[in-house]
PDB file of N, CA, C and O in Angstrom:
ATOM      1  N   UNK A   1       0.804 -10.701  28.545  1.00  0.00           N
ATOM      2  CA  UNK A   1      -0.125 -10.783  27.440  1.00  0.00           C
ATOM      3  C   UNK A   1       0.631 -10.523  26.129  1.00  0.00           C
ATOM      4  O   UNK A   1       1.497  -9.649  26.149  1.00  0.00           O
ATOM      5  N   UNK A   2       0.378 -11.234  24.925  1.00  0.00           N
ATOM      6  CA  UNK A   2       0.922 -11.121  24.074  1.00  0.00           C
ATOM      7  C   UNK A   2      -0.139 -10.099  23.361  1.00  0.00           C
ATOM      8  O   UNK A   2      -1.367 -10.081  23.445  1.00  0.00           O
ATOM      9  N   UNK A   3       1.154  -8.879  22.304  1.00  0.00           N
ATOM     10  CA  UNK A   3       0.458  -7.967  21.759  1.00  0.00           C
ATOM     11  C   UNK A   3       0.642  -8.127  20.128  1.00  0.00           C
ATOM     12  O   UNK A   3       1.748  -8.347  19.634  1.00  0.00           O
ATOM     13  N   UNK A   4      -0.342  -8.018  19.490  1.00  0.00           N
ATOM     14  CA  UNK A   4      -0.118  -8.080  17.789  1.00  0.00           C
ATOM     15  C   UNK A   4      -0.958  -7.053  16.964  1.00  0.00           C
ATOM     16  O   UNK A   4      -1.940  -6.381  17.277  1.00  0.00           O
ATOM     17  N   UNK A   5      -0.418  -7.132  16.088  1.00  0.00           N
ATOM     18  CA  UNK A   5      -1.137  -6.684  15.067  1.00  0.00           C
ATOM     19  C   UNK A   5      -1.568  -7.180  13.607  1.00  0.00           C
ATOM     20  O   UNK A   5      -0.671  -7.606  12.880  1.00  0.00           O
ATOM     21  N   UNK A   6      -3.028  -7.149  13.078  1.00  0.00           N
ATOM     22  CA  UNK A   6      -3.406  -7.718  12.065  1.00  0.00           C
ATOM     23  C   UNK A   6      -3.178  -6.807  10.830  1.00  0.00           C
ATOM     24  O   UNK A   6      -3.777  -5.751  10.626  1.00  0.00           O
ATOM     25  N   UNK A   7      -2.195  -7.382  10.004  1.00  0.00           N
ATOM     26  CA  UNK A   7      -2.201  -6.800   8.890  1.00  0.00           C
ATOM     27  C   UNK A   7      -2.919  -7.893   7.404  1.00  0.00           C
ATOM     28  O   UNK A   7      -3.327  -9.050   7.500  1.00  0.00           O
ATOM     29  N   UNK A   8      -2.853  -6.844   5.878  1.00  0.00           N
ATOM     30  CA  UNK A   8      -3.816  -7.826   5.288  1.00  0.00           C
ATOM     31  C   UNK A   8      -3.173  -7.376   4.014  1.00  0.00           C
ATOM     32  O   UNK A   8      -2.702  -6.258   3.804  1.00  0.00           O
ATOM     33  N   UNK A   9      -3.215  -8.408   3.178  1.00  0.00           N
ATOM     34  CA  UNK A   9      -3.205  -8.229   1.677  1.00  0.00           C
ATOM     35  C   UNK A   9      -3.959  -8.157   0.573  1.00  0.00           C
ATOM     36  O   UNK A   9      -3.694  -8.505  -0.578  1.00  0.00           O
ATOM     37  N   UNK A  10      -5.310  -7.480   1.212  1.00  0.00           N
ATOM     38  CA  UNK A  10      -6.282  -7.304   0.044  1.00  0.00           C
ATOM     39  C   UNK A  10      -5.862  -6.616  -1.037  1.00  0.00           C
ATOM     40  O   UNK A  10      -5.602  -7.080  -2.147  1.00  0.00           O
ATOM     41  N   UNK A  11      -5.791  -5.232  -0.595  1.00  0.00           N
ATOM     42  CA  UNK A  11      -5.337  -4.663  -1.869  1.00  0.00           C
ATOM     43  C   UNK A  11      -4.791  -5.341  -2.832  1.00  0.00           C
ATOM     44  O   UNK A  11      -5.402  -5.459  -3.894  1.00  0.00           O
ATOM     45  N   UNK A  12      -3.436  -5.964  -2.639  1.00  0.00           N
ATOM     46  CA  UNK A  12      -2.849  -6.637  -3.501  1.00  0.00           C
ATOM     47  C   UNK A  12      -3.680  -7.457  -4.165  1.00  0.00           C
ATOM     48  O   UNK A  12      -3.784  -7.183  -5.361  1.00  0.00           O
ATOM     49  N   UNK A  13      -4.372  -8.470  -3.741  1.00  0.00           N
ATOM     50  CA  UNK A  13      -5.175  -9.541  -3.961  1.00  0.00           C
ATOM     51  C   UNK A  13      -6.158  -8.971  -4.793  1.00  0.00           C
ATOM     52  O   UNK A  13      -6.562  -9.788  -5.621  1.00  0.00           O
ATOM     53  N   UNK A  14      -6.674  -7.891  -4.868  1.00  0.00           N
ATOM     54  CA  UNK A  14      -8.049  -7.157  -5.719  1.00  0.00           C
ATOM     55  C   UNK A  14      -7.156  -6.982  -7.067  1.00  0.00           C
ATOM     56  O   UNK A  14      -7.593  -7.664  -7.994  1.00  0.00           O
ATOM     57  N   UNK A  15      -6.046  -6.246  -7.362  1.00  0.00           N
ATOM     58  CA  UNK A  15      -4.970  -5.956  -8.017  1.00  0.00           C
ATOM     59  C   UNK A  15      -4.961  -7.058  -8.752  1.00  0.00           C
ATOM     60  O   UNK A  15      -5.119  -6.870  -9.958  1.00  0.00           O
ATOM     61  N   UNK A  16      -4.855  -7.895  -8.477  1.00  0.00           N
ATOM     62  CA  UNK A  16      -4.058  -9.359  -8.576  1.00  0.00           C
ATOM     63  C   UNK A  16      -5.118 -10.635  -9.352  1.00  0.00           C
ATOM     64  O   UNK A  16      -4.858 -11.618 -10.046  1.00  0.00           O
ATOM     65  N   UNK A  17      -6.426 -10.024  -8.817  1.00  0.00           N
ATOM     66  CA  UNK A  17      -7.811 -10.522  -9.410  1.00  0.00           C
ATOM     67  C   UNK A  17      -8.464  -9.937 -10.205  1.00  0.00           C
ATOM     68  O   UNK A  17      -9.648 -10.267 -10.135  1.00  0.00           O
ATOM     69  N   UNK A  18      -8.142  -8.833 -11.326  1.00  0.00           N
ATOM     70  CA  UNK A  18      -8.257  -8.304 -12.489  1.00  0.00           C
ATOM     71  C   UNK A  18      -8.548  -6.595 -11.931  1.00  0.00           C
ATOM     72  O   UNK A  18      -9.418  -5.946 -12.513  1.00  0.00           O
ATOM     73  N   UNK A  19      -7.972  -6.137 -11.097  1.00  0.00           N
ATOM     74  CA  UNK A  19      -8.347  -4.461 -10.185  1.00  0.00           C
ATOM     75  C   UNK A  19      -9.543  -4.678  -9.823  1.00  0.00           C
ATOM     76  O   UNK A  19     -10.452  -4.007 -10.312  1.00  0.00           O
ATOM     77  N   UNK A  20      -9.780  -5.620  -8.929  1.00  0.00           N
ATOM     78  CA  UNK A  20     -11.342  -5.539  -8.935  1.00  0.00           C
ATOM     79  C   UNK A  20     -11.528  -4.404  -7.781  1.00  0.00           C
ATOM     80  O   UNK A  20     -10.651  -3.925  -7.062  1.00  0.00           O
ATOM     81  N   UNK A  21     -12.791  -4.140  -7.806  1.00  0.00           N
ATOM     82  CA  UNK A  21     -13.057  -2.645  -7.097  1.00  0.00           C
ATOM     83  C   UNK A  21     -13.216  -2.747  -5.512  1.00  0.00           C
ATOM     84  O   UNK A  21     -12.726  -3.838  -5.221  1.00  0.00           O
ATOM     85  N   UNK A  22     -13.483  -2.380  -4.831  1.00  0.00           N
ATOM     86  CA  UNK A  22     -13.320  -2.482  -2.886  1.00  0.00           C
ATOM     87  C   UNK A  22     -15.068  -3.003  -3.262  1.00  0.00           C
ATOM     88  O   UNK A  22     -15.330  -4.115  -2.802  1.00  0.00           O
ATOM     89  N   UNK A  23     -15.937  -2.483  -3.838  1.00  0.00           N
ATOM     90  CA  UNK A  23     -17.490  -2.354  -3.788  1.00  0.00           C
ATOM     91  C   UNK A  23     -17.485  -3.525  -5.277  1.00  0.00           C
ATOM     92  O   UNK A  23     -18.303  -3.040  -6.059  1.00  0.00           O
ATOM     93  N   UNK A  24     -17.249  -4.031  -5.519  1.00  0.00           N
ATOM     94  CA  UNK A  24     -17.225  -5.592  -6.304  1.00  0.00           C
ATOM     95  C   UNK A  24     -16.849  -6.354  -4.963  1.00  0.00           C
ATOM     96  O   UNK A  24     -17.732  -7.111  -4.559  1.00  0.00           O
ATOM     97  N   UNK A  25     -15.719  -6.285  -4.224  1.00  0.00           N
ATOM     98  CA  UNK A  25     -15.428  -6.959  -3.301  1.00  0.00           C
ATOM     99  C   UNK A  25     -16.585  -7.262  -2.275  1.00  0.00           C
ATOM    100  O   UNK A  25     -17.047  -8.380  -2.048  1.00  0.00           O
ATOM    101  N   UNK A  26     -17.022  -5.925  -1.622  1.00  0.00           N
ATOM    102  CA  UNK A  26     -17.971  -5.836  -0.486  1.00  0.00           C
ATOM    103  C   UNK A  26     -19.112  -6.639  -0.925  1.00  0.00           C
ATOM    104  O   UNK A  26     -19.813  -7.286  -0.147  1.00  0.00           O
ATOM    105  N   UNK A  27     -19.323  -6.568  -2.497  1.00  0.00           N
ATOM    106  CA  UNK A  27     -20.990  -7.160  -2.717  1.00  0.00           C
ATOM    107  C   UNK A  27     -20.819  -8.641  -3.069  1.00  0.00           C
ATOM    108  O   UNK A  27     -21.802  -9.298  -3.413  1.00  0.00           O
ATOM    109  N   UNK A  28     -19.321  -9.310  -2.976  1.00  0.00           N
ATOM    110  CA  UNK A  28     -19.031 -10.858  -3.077  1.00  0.00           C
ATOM    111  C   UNK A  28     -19.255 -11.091  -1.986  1.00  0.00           C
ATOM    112  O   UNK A  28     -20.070 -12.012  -1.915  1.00  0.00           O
ATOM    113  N   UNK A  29     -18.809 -10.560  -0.611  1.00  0.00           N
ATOM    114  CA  UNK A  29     -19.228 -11.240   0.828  1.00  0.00           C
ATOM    115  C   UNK A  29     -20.048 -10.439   1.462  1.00  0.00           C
ATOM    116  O   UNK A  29     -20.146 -10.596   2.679  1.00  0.00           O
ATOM    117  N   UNK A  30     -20.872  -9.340   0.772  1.00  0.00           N
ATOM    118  CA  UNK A  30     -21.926  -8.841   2.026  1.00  0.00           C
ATOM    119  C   UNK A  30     -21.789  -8.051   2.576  1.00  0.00           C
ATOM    120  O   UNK A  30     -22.353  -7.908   3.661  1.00  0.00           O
ATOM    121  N   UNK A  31     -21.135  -7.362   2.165  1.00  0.00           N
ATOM    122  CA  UNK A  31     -20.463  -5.864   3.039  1.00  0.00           C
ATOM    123  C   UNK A  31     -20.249  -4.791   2.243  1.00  0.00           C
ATOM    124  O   UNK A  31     -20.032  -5.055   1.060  1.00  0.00           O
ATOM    125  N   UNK A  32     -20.250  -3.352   2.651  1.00  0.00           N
ATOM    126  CA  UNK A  32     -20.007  -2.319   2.133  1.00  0.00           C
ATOM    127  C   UNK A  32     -18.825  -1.897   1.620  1.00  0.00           C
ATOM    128  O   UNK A  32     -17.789  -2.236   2.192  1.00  0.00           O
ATOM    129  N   UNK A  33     -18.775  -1.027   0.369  1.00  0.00           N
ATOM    130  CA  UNK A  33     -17.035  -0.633  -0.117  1.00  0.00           C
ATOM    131  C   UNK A  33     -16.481  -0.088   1.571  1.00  0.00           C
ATOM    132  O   UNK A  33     -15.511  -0.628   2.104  1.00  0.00           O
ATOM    133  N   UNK A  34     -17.056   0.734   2.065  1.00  0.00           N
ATOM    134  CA  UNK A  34     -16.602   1.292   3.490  1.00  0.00           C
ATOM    135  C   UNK A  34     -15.931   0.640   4.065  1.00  0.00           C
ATOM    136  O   UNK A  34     -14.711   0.801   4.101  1.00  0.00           O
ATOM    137  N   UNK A  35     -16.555  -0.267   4.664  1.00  0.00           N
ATOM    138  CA  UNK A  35     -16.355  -1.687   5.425  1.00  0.00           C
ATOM    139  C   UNK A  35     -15.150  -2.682   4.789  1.00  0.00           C
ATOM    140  O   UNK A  35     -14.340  -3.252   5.520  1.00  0.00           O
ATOM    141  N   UNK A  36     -15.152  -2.821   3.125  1.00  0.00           N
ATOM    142  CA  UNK A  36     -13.654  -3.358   3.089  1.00  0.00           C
ATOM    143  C   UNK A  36     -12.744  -2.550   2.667  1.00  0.00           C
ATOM    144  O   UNK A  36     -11.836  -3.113   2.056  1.00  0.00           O
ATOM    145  N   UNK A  37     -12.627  -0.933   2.821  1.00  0.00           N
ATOM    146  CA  UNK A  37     -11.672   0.107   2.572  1.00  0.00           C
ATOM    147  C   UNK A  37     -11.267   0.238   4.255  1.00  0.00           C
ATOM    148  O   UNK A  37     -10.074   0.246   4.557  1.00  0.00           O
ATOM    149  N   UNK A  38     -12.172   0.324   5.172  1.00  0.00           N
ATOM    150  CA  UNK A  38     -11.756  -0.103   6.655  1.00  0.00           C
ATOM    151  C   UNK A  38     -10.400  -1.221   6.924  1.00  0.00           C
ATOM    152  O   UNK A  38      -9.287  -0.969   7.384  1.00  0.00           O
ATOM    153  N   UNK A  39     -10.854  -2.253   6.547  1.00  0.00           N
ATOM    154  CA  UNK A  39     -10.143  -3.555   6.572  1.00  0.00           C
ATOM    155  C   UNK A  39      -9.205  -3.581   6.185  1.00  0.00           C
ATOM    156  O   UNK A  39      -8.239  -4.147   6.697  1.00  0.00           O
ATOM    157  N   UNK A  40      -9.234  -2.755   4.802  1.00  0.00           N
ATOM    158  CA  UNK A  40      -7.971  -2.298   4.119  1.00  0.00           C
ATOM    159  C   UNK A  40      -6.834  -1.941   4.522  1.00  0.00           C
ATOM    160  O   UNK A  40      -5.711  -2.423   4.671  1.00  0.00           O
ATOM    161  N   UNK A  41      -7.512  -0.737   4.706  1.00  0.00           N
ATOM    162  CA  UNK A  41      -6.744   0.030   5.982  1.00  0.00           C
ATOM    163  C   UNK A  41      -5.961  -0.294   7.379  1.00  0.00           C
ATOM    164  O   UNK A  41      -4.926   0.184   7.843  1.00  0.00           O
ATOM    165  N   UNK A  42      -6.871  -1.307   7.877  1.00  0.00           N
ATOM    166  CA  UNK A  42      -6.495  -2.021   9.244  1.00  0.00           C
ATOM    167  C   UNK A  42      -7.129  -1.126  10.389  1.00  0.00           C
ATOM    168  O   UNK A  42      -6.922  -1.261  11.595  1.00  0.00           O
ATOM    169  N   UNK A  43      -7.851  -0.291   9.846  1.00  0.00           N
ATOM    170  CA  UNK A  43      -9.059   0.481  11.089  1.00  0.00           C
ATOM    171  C   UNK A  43      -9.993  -0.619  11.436  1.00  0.00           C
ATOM    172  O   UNK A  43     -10.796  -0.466  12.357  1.00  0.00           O
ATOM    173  N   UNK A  44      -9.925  -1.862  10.662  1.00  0.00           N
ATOM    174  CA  UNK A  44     -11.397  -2.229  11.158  1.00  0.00           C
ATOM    175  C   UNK A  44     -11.091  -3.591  11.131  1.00  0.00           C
ATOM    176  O   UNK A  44     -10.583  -3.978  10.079  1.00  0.00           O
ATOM    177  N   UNK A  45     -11.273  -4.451  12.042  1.00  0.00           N
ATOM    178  CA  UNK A  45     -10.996  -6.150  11.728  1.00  0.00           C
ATOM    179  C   UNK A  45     -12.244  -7.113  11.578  1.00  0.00           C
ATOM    180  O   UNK A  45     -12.854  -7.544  12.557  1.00  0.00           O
ATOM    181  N   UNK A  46     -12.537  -7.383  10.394  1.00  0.00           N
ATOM    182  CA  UNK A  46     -13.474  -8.327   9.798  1.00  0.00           C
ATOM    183  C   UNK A  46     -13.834  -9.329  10.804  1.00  0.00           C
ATOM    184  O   UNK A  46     -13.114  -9.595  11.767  1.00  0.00           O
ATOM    185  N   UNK A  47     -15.357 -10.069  10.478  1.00  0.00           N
ATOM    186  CA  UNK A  47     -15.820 -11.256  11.298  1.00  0.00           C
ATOM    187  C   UNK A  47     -14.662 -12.356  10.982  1.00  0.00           C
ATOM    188  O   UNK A  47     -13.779 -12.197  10.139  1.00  0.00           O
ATOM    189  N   UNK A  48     -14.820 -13.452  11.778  1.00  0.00           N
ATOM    190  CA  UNK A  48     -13.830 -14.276  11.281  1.00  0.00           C
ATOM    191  C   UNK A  48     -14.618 -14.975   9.896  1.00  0.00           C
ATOM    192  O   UNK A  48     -14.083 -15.536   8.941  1.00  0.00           O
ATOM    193  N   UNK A  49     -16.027 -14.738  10.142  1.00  0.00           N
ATOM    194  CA  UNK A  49     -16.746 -15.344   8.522  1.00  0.00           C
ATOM    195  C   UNK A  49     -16.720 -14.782   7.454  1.00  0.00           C
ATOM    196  O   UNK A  49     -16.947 -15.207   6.321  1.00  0.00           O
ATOM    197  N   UNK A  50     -16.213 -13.034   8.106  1.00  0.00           N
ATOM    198  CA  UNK A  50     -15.948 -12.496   6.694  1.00  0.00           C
ATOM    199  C   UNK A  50     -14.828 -12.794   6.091  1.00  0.00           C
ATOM    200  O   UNK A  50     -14.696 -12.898   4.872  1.00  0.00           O
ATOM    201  N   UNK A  51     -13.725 -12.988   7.158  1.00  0.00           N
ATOM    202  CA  UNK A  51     -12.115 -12.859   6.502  1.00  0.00           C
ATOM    203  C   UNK A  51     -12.382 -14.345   5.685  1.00  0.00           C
ATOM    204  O   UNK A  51     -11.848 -14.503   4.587  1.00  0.00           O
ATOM    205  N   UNK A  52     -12.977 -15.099   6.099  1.00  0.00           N
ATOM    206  CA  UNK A  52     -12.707 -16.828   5.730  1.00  0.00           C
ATOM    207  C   UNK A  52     -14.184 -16.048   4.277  1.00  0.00           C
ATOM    208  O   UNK A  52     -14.595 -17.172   3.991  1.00  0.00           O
ATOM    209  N   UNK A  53     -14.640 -15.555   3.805  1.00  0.00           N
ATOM    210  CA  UNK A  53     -15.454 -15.121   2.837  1.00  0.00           C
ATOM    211  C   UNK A  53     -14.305 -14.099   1.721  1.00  0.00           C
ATOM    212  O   UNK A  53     -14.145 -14.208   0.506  1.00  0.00           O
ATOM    213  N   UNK A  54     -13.854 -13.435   2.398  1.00  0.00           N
ATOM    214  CA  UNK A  54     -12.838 -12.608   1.416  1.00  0.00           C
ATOM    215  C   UNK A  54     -11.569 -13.706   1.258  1.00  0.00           C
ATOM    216  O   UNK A  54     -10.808 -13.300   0.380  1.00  0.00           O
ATOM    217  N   UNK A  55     -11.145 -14.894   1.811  1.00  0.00           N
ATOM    218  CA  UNK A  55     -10.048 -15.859   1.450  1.00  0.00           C
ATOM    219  C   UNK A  55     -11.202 -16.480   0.150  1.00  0.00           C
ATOM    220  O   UNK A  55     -10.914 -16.108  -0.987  1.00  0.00           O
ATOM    221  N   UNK A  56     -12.202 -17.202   0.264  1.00  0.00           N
ATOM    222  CA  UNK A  56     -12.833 -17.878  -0.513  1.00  0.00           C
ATOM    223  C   UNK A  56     -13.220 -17.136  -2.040  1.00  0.00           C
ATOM    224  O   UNK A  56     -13.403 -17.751  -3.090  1.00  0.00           O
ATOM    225  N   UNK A  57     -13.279 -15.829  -1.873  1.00  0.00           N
ATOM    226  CA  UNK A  57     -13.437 -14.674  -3.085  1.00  0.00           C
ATOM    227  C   UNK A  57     -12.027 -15.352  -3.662  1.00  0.00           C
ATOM    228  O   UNK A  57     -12.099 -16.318  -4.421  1.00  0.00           O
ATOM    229  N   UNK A  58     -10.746 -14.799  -3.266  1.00  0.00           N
ATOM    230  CA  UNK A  58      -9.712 -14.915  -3.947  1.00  0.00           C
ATOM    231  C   UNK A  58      -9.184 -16.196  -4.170  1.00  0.00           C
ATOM    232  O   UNK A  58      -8.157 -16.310  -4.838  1.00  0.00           O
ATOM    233  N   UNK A  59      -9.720 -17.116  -3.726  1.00  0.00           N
ATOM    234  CA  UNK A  59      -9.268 -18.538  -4.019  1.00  0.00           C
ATOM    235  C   UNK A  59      -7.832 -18.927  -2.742  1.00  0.00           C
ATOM    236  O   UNK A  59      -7.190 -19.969  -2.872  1.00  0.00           O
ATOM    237  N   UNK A  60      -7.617 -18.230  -1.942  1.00  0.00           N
ATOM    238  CA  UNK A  60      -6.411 -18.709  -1.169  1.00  0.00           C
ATOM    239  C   UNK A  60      -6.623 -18.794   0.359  1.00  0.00           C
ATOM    240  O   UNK A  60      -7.481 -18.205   1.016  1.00  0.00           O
ATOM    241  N   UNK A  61      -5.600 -19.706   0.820  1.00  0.00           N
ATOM    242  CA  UNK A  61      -5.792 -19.794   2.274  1.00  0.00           C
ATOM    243  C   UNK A  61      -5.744 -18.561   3.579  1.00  0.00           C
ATOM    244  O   UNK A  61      -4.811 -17.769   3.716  1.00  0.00           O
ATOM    245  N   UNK A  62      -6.712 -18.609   4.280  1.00  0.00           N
ATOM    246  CA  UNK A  62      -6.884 -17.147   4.991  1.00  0.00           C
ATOM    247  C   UNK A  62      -5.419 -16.654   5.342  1.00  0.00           C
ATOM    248  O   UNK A  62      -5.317 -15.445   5.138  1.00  0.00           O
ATOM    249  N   UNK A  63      -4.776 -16.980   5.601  1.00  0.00           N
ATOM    250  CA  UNK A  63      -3.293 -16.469   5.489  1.00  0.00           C
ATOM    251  C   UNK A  63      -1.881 -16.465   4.800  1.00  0.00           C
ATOM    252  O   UNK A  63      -0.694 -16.526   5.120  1.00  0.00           O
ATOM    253  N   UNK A  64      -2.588 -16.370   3.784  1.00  0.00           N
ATOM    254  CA  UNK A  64      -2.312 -15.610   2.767  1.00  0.00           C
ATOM    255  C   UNK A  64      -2.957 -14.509   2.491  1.00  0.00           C
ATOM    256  O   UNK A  64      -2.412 -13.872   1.590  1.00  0.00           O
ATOM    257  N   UNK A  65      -4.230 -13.873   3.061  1.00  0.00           N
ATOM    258  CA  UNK A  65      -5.127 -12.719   3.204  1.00  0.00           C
ATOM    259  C   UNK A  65      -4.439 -11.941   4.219  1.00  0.00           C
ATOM    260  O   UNK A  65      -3.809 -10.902   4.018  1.00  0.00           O
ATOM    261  N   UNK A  66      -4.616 -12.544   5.345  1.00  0.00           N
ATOM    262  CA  UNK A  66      -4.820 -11.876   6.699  1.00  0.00           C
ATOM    263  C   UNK A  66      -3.480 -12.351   7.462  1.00  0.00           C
ATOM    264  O   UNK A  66      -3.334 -13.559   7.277  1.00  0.00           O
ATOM    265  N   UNK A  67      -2.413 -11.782   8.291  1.00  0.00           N
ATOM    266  CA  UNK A  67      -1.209 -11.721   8.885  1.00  0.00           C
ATOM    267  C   UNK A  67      -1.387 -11.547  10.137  1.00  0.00           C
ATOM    268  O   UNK A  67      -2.044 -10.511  10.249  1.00  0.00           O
ATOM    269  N   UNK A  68      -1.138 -12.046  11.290  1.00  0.00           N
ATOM    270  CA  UNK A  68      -1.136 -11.695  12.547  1.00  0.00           C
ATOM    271  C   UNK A  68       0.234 -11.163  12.977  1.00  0.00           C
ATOM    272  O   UNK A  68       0.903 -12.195  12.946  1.00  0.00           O
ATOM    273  N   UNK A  69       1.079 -10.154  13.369  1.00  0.00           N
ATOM    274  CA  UNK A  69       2.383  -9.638  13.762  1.00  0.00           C
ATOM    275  C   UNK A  69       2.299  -9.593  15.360  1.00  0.00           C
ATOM    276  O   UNK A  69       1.542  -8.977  16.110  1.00  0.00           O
ATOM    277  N   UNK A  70       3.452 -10.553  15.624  1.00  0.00           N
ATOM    278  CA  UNK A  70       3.128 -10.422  17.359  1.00  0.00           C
ATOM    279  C   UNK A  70       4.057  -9.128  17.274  1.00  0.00           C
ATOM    280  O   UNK A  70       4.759  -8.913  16.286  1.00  0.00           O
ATOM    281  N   UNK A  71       4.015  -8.348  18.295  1.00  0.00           N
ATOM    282  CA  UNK A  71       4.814  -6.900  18.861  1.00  0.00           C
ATOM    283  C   UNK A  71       5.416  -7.736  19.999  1.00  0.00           C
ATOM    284  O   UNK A  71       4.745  -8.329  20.844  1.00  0.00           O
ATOM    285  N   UNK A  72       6.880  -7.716  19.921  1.00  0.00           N
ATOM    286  CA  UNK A  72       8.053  -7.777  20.972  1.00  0.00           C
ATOM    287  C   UNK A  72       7.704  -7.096  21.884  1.00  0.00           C
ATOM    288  O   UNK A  72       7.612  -5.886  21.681  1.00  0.00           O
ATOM    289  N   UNK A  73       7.420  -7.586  23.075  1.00  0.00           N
ATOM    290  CA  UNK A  73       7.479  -6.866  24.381  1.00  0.00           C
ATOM    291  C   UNK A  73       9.255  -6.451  24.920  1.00  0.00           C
ATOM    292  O   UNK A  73      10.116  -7.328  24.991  1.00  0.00           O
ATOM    293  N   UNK A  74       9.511  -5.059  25.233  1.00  0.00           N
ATOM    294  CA  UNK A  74      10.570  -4.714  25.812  1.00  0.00           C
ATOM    295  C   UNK A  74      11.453  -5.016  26.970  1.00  0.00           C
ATOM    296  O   UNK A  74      12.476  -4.356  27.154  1.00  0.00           O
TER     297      UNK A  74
END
């Protein structure tokens, strides 16, 4: 089985879109500041309608948001 991990570039991207706030963010796609400080974080992995909702906020292709890292098996 292949193992990965999802990492993300919101932060940057909020930064990058005039500091916009986690709770400006949450209330563009429907969700709580919680919920995209989660995501943030990488505690929490978005619907795939949200991630394709937070690509459409920032104007760029979902990966350029969102990173999949496969983990090398030993």
């Amino acid at each position: 089985m292949i193992e990965g991990v999802i990492t993300n570039r919101i932060r940057l991207l909020r930064f990058l879109n005039g500091e916009m706030t986690q709770s400006e963010l949450g209330e563009r796609i429907g969700v709580t500041r919680q919920t995209i400080a989660a995501i943030e974080a990488g505690k929490y992995s978005p619907s795939l309608e949200a991630a394709f909702r937070i690509a459409h906020v920032f104007q760029v292709p979902l990966n350029e948001v969102f990173q999949w890292e496969v983990q090398e098996e030993l």
